[in-house]
C-alpha positions as CSV (number, residue, x, y, z in Angstrom):
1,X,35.7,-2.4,15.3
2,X,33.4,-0.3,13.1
3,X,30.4,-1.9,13.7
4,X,30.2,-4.1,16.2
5,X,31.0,-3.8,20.0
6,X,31.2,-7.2,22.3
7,X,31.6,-7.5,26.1
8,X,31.6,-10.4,28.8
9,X,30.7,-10.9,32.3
10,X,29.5,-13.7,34.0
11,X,30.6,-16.2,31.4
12,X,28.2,-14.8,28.8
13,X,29.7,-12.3,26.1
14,X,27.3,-10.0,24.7
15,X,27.9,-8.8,20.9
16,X,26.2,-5.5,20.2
17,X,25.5,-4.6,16.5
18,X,25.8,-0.6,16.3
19,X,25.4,0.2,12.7
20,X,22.9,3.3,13.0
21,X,20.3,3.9,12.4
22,X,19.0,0.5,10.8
23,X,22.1,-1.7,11.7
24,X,22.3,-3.0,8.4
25,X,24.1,-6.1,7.9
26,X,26.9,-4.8,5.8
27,X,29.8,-7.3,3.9
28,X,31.5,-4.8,6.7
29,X,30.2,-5.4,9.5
30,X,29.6,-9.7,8.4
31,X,33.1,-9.4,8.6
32,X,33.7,-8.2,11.9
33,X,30.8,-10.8,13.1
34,X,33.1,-13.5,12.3
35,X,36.4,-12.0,13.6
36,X,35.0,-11.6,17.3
37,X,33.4,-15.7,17.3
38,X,37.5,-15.8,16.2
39,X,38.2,-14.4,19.6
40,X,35.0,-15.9,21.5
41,X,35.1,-19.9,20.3
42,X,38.7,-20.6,22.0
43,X,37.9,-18.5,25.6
44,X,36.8,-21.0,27.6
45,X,35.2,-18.8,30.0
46,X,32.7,-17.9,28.0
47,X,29.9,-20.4,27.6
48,X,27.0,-18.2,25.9
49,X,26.9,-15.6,23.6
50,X,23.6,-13.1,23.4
51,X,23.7,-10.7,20.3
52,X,21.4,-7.7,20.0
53,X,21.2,-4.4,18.4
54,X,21.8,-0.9,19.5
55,X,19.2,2.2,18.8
56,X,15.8,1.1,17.2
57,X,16.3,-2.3,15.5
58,X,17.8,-5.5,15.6
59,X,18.7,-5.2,12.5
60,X,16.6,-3.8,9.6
61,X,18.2,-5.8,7.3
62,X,20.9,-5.9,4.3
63,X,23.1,-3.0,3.4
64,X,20.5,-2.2,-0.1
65,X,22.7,0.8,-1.0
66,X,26.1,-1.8,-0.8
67,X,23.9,-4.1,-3.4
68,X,24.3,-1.1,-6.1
69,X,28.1,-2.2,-6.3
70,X,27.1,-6.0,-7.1
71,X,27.4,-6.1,-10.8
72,X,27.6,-9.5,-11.7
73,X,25.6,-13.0,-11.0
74,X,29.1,-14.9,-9.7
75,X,30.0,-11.1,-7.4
76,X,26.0,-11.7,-6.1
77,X,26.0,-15.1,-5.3
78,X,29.8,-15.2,-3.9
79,X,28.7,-12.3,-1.4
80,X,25.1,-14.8,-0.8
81,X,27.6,-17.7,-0.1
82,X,29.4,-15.5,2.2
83,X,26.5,-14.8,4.4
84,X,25.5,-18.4,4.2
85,X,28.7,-19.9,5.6
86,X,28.9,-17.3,8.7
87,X,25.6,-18.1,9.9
88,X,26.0,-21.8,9.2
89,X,28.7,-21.2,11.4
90,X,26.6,-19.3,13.9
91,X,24.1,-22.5,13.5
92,X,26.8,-24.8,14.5
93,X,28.9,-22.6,16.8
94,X,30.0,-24.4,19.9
95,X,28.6,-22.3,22.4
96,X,24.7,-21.2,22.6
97,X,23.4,-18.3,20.5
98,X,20.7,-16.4,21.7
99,X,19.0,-13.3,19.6
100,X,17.4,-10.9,21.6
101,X,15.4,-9.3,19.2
102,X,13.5,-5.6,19.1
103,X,12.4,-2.8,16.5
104,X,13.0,-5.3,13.8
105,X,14.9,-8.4,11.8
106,X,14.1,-7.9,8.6
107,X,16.0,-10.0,5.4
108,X,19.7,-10.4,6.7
109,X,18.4,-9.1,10.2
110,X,15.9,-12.0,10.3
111,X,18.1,-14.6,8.5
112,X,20.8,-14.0,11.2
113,X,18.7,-14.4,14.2
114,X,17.2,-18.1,12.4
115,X,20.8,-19.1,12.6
116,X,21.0,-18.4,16.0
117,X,20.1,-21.7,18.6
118,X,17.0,-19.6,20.6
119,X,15.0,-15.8,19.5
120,X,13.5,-13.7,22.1
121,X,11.8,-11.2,21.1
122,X,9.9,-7.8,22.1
123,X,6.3,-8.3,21.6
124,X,6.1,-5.2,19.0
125,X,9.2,-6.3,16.5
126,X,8.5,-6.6,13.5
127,X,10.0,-9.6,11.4
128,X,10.0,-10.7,8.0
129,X,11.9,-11.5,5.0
130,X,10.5,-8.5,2.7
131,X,13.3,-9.3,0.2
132,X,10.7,-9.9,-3.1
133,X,9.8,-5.9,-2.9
134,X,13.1,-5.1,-3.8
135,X,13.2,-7.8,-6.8
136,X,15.3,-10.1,-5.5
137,X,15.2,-13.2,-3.1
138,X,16.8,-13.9,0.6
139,X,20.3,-14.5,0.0
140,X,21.7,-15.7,3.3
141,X,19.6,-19.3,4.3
142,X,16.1,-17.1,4.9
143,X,14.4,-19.2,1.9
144,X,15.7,-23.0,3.6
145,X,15.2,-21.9,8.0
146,X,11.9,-19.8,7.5
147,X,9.8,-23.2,6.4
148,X,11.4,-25.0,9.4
149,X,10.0,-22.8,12.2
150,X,7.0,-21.3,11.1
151,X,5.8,-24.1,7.9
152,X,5.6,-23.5,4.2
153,X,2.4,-21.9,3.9
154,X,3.2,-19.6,6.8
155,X,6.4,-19.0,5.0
156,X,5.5,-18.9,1.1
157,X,3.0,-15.9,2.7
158,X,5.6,-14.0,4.3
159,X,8.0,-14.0,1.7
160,X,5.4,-12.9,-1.4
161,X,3.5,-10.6,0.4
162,X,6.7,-9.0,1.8
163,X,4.9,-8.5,5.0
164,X,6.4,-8.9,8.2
165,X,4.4,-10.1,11.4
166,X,5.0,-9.4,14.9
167,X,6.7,-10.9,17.8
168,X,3.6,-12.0,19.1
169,X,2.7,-14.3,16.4
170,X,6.6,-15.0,15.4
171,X,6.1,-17.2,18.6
172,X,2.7,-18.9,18.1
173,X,4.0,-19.8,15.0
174,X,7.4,-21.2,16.2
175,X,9.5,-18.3,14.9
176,X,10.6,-17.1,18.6
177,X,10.9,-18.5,21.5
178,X,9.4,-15.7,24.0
179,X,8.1,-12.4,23.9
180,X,8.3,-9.6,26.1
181,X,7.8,-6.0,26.6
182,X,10.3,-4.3,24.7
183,X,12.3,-3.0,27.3
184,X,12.5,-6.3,28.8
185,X,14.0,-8.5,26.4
186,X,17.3,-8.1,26.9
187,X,17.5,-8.9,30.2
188,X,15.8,-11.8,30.0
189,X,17.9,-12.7,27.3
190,X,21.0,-12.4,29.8
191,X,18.7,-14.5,32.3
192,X,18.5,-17.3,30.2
193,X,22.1,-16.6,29.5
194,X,22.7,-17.7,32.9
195,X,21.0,-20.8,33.3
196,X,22.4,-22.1,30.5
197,X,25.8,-21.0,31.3
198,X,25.5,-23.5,34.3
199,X,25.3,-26.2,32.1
200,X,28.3,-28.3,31.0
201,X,30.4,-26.7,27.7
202,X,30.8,-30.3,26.8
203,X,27.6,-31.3,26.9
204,X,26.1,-28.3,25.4
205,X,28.4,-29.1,22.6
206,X,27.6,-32.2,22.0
207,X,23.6,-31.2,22.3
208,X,24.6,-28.2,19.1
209,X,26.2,-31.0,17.4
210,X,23.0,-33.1,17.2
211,X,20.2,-30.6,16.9
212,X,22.7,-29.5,13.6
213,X,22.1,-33.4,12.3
214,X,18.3,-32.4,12.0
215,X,20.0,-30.0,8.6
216,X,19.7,-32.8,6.2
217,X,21.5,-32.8,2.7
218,X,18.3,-31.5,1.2
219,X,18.9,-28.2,3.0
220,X,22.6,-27.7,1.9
221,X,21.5,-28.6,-1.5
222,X,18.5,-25.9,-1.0
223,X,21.4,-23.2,0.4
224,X,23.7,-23.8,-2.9
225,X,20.2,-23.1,-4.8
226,X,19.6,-20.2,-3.0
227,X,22.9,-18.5,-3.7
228,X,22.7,-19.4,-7.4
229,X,19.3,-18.2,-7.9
230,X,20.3,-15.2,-5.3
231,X,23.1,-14.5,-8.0
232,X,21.1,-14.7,-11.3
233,X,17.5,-12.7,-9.6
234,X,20.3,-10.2,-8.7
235,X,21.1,-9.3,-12.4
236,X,17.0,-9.1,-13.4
237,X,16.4,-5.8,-14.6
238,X,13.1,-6.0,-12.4
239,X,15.7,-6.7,-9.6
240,X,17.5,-3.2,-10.9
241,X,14.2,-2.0,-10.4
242,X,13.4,-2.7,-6.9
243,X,16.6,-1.8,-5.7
244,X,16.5,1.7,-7.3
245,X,12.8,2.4,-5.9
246,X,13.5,1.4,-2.4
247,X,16.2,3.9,-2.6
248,X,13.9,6.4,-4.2
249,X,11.4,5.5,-1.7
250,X,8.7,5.0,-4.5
251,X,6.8,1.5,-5.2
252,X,8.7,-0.7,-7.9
253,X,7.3,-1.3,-11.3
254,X,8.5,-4.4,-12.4
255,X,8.1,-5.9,-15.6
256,X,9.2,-9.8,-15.0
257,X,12.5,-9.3,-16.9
């Protein structure tokens, strides 16, 4: 694999995203995500998965130079829809999910730790769905799992503003489960790992299946919104815009067109 690298021991398989230097959630390396829960949902001696990034980040986000070869609204929203499906699958996946999270998990960085079951983060990490600077909206679930953990005023704020806010106060505001020194937060992660992986797979399965019944119609219908707004926000000229000045590494001038 390209950009991914994945390991077990002790029942728990750890999935390491190694995309230097931002880990940037790539259609590529998406891709790969989903080929190695291929190979982890049928091994039944693996009971937890923990997936964290090598170098600086979790993951810094979307691919924004891979965006430049989305040309049309149906190309934008079918690569939204994508992202949307794998992590509804990482949301339901029959084995625990746990993100340890440092650096940062920013847009798709953030959105795919919200799909998985429990976040730990370093206290430092920066997270945040900054996706409105670049003209254009979060594409994989961020807009419909942000107001469930942290409320929609908390969230409406984070998204306009583009700001992101630390690990600290991603867990008094629901966001994260724990926080801990950065160096620590693996390991903990593979602790919790453990206890968990004590637990029955059936009844840990069952327990997935349940907490998913709390996703209500309302948020699938919110999910198909997002892609097709994703899609035609994508197209905006201001959207053109903020892609081309992150790039550039200048502030965006948009013009609401």
């Amino acid at each position: 694999m390209d950009y991914l690298k994945w390991s077990s021991q002790d029942r728990i398989a750890t999935i390491t995203i190694q995309r230097p230097p931002a880990n940037a959630l790539s259609s590529g390396l998406l891709r790969e995500l989903s080929a190695v829960l291929d190979e982890i949902e049928p091994n039944r001696d693996i009971r937890v998965i923990v997936i964290h990034g090598e170098g600086r980040f979790f993951s810094a986000g979307a691919d924004i130079k891979e965006f430049t070869t989305l040309n049309s609204s149906e190309g934008s929203s079918n690569f939204g829809k994508f992202g949307q499906d794998l992590f509804d699958r990482i949301e339901k996946f029959p084995k625990p999910i746990i993100a340890a999270i440092h650096g940062a998990a920013l847009g798709g960085g953030l959105e795919l730790a919200m799909a998985c079951h429990i976040r730990l983060v370093s206290e430092t990490a920066k997270l945040g769905l900054p996706e409105l600077q670049l003209g254009i909206i979060p594409g994989f679930g961020g807009t419909q799992r942000l107001p469930r953990y942290v409320g929609m005023a908390r969230a409406a704020e984070m998204m306009f503003t583009s700001e992101p806010i630390t690990g600290l106060e991603a867990v008094e505001y629901g966001l994260a489960n724990h926080a801990y020194p950065e160096t620590e937060v693996l390991g903990e992660a593979l602790k919790l790992a453990q206890k968990i992986a004590k637990k029955s797979p059936v009844s840990l399965h069952a327990a997935i299946q349940l907490l998913n019944y709390a996703k209500t119609g309302e948020f699938y219908e919110g999910m198909k919104k997002e892609a097709e707004l994703f899609g035609e926000v994508f197209v905006s000229n201001d959207a053109k815009e903020g892609i081309q000045a992150f790039i550039e590494k200048r502030e965006p001038h948009f013009k609401g067109e």
